[in-house]
MDAnalysis code that builds the backbone (N, CA, C; Angstrom):
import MDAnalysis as mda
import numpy as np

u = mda.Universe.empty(354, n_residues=118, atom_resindex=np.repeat(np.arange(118), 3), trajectory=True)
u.add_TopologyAttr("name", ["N", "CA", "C"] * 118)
u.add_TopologyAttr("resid", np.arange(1, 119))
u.add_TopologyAttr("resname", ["UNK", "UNK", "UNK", "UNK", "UNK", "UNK", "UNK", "UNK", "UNK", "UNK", "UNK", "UNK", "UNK", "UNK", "UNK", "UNK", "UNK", "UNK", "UNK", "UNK", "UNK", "UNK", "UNK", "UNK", "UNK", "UNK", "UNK", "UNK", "UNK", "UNK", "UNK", "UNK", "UNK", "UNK", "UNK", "UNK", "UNK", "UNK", "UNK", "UNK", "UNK", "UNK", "UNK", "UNK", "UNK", "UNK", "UNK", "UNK", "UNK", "UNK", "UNK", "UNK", "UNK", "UNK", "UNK", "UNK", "UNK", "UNK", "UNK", "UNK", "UNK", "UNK", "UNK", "UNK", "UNK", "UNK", "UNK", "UNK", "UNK", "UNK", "UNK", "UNK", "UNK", "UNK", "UNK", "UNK", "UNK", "UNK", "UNK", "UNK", "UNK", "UNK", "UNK", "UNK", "UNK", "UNK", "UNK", "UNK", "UNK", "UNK", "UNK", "UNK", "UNK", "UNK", "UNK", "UNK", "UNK", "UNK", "UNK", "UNK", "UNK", "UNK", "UNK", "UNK", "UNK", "UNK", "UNK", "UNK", "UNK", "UNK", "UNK", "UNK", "UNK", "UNK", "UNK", "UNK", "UNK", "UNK"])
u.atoms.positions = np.array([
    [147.989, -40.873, -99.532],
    [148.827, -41.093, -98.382],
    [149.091, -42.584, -98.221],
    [149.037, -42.582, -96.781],
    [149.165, -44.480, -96.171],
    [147.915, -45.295, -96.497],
    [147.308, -45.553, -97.748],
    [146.175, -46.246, -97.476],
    [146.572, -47.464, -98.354],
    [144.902, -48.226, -97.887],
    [145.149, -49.626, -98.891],
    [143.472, -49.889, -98.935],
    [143.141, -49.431, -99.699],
    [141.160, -49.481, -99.384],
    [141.118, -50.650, -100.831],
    [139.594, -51.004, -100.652],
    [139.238, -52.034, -101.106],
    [139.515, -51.878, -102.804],
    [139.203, -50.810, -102.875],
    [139.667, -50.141, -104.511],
    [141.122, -50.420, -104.963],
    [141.830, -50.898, -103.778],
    [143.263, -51.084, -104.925],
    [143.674, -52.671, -104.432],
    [142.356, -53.428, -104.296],
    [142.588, -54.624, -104.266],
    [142.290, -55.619, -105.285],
    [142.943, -56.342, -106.223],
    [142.215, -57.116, -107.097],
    [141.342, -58.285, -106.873],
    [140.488, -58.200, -106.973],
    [139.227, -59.215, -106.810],
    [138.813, -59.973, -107.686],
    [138.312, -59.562, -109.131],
    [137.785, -59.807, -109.804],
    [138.843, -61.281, -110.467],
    [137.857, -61.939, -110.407],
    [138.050, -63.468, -111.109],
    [138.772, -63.287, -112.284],
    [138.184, -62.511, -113.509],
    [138.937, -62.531, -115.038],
    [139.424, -61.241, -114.707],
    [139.754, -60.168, -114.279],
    [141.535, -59.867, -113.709],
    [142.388, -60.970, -113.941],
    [142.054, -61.092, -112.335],
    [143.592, -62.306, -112.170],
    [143.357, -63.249, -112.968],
    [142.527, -64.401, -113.698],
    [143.493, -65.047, -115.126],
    [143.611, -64.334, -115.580],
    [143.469, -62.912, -116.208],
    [143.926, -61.970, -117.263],
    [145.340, -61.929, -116.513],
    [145.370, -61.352, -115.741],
    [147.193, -61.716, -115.146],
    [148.044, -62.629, -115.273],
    [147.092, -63.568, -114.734],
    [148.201, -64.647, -114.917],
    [148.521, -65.695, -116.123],
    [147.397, -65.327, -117.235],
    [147.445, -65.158, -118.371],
    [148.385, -64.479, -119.454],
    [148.838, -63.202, -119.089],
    [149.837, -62.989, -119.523],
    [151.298, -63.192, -119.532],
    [151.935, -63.787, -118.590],
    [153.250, -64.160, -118.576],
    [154.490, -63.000, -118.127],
    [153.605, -61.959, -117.551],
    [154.311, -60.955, -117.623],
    [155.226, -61.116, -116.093],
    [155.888, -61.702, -115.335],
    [156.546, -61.785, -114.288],
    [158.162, -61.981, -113.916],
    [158.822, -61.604, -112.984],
    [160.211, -61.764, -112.424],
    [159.754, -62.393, -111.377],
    [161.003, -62.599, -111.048],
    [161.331, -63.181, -109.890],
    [162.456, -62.826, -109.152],
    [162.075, -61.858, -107.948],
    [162.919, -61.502, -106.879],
    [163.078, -62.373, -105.663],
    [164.354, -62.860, -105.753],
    [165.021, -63.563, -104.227],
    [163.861, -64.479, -103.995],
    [162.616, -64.355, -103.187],
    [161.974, -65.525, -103.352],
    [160.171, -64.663, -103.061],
    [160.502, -64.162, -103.896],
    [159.279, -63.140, -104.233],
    [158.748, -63.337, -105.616],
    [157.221, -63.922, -106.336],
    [157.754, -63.693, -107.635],
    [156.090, -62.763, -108.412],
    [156.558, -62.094, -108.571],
    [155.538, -61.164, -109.116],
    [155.122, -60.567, -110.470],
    [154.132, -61.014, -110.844],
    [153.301, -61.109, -112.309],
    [152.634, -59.330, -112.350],
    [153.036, -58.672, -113.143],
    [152.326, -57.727, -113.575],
    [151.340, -57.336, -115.108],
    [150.573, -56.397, -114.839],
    [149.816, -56.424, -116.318],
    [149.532, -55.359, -116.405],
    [149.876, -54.497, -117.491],
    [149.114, -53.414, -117.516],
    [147.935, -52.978, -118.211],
    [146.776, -52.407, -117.800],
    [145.174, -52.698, -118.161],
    [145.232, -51.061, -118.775],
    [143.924, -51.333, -119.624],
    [143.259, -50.047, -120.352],
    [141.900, -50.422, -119.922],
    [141.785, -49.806, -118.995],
    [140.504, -49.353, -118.889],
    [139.952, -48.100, -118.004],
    [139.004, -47.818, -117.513],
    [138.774, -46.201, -116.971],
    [139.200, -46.236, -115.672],
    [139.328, -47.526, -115.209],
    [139.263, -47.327, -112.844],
    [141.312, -46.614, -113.183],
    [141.521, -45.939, -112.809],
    [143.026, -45.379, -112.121],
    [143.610, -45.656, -111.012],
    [143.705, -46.711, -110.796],
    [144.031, -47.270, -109.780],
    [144.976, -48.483, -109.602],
    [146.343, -48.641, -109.240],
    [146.644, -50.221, -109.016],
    [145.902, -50.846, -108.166],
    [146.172, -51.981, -108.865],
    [145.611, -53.159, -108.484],
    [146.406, -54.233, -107.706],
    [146.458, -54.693, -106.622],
    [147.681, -55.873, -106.405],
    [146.794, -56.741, -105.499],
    [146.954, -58.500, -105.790],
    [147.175, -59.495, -105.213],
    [148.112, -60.014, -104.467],
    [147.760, -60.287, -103.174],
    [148.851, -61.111, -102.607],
    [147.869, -62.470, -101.971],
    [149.611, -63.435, -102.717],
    [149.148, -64.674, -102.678],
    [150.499, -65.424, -101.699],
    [150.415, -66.498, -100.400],
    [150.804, -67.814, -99.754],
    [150.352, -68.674, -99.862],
    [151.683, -69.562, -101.501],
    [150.780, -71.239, -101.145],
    [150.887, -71.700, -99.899],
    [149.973, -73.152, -99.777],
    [149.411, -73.336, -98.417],
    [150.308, -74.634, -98.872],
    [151.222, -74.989, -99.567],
    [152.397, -76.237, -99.972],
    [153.391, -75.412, -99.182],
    [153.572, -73.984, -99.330],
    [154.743, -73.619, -98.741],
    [154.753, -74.124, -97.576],
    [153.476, -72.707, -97.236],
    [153.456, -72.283, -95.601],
    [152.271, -73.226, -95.186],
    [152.689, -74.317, -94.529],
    [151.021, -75.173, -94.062],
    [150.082, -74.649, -93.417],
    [150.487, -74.057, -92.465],
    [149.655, -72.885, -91.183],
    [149.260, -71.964, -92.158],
    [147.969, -71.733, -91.773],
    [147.272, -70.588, -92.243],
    [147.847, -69.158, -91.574],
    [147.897, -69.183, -90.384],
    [148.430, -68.230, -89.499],
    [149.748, -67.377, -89.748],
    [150.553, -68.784, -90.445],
    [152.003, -68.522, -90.908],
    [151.718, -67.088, -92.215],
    [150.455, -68.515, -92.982],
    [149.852, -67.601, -94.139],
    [149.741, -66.011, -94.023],
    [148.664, -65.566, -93.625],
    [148.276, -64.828, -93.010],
    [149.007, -63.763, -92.865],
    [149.820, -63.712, -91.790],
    [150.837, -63.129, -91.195],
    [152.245, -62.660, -92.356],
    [152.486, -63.476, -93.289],
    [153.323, -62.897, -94.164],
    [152.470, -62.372, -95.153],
    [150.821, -62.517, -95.439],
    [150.737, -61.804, -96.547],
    [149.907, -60.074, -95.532],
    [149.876, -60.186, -94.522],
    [149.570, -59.238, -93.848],
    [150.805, -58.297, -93.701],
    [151.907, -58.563, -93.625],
    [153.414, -57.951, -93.989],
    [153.522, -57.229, -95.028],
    [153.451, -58.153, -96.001],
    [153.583, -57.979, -97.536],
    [152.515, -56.726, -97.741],
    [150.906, -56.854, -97.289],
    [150.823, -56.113, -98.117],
    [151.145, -54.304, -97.158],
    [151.274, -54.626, -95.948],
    [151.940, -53.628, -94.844],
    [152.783, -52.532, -95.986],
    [153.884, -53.657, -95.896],
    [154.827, -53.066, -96.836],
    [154.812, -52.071, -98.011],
    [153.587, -52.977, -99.311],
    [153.517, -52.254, -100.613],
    [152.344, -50.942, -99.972],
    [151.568, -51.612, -98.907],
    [150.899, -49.641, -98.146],
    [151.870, -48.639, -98.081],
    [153.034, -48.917, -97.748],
    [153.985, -47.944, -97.186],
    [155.161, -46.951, -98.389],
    [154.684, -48.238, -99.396],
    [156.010, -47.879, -100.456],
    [155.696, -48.183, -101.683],
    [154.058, -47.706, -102.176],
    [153.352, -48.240, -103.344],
    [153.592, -46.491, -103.816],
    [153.864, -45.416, -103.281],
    [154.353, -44.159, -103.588],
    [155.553, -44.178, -104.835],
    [156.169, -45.254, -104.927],
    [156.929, -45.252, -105.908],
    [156.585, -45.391, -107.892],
    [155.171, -45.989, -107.252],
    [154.502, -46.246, -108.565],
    [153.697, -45.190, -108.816],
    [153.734, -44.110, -108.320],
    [152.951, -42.590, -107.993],
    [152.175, -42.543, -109.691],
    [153.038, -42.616, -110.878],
    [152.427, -42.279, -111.957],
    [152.029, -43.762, -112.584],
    [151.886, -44.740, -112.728],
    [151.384, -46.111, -112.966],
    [149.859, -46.325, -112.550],
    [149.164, -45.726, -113.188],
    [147.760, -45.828, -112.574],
    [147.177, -47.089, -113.036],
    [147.265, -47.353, -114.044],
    [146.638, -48.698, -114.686],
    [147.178, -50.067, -114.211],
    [147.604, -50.471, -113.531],
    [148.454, -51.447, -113.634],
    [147.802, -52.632, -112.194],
    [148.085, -54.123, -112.544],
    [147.613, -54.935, -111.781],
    [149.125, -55.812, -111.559],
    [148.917, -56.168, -110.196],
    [150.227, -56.425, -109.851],
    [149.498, -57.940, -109.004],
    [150.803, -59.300, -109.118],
    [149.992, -60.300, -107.962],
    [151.326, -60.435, -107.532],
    [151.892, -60.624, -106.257],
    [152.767, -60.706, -105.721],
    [152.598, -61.564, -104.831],
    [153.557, -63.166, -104.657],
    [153.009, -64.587, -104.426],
    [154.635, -64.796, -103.703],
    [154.356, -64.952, -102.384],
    [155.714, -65.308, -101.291],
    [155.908, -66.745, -101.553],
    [157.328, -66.860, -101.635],
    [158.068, -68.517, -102.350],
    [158.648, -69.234, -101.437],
    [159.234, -68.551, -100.237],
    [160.123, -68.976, -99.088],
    [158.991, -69.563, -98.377],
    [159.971, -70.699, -97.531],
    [159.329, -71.537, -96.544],
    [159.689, -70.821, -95.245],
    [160.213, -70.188, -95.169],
    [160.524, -69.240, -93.947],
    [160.010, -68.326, -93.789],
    [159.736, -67.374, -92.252],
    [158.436, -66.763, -92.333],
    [159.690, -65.334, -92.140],
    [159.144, -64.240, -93.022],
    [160.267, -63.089, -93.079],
    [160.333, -61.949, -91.524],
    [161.036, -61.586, -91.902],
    [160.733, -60.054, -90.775],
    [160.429, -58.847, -91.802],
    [160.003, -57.821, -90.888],
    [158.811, -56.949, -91.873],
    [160.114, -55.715, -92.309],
    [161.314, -55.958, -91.784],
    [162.335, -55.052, -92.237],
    [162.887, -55.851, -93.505],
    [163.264, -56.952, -93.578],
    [163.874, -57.203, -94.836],
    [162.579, -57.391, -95.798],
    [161.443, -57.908, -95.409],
    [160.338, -57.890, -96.816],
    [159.961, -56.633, -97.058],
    [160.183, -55.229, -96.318],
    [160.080, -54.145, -97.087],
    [161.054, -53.662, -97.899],
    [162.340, -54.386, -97.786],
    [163.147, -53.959, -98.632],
    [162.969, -54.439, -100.048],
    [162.968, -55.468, -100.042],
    [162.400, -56.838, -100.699],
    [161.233, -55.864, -101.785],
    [160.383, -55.603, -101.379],
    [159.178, -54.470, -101.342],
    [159.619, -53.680, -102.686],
    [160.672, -53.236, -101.612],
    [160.715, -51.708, -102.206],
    [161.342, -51.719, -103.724],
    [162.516, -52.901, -103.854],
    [163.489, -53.063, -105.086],
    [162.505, -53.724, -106.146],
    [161.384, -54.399, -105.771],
    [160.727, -55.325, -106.689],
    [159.791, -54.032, -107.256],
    [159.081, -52.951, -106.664],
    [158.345, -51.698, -107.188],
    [159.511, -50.560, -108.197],
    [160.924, -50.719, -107.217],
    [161.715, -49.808, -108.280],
    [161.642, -50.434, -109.670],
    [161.706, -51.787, -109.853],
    [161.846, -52.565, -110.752],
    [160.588, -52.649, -112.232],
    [159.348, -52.547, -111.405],
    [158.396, -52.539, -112.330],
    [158.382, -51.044, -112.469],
    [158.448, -49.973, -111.838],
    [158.427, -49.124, -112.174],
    [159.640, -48.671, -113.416],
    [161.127, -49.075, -113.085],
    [162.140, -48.765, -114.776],
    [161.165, -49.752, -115.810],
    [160.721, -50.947, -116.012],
    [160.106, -51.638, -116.626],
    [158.989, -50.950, -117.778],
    [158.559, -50.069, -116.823],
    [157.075, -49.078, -117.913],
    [157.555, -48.305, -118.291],
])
């Protein structure tokens, strides 16, 4: 359903350089998101969300858009329904702080996207 539990959060240190190690990323409007796809047994995506603190100085600002963001991929990570393996970091670029209607759209085209991709 609507969830986002600790299991589909990436944590692990050599994950993310394994991510960001690979080079695997686009860049939407001012969204830019690195994916990887893993072999190993957990079935589960994985996603990072990252606000540089060069963008957004306020932590709060911080915060608050990656509390959106990940709002959003809770609501509309259904699209990746068959993508079980996969680690996603998704890193906000704008200096402007969004509304939670256009970053779910935002959301939604950047998941259609990795999803034609696999």
């Amino acid at each position: 359903m609507y969830k986002f539990p600790k299991k589909h959060r990436l944590c692990s240190q050599s994950d993310i350089e394994r991510l960001f190690d690979e080079n695997n990323y686009f860049i939407y409007e001012n969204i830019k998101v690195y994916w990887n796809l893993v072999f190993s047994e957990e079935n589960s995506i994985k996603v990072l969300f990252a606000v540089p603190k060069k963008i957004i100085p306020k932590a709060v600002h911080r915060n608050k858009i990656k509390r959106l963001t990940r709002e959003s991929f809770r609501k509309n990570k259904k699209i990746l329904k068959n993508k079980n393996k996969l680690h996603l970091g998704v890193i906000y670029l704008s200096p402007e702080i969004p509304n939670f209607n256009s970053l779910e759209e935002k959301i939604k085209v950047i998941l259609q996207r990795i999803n034609n991709r696999l």
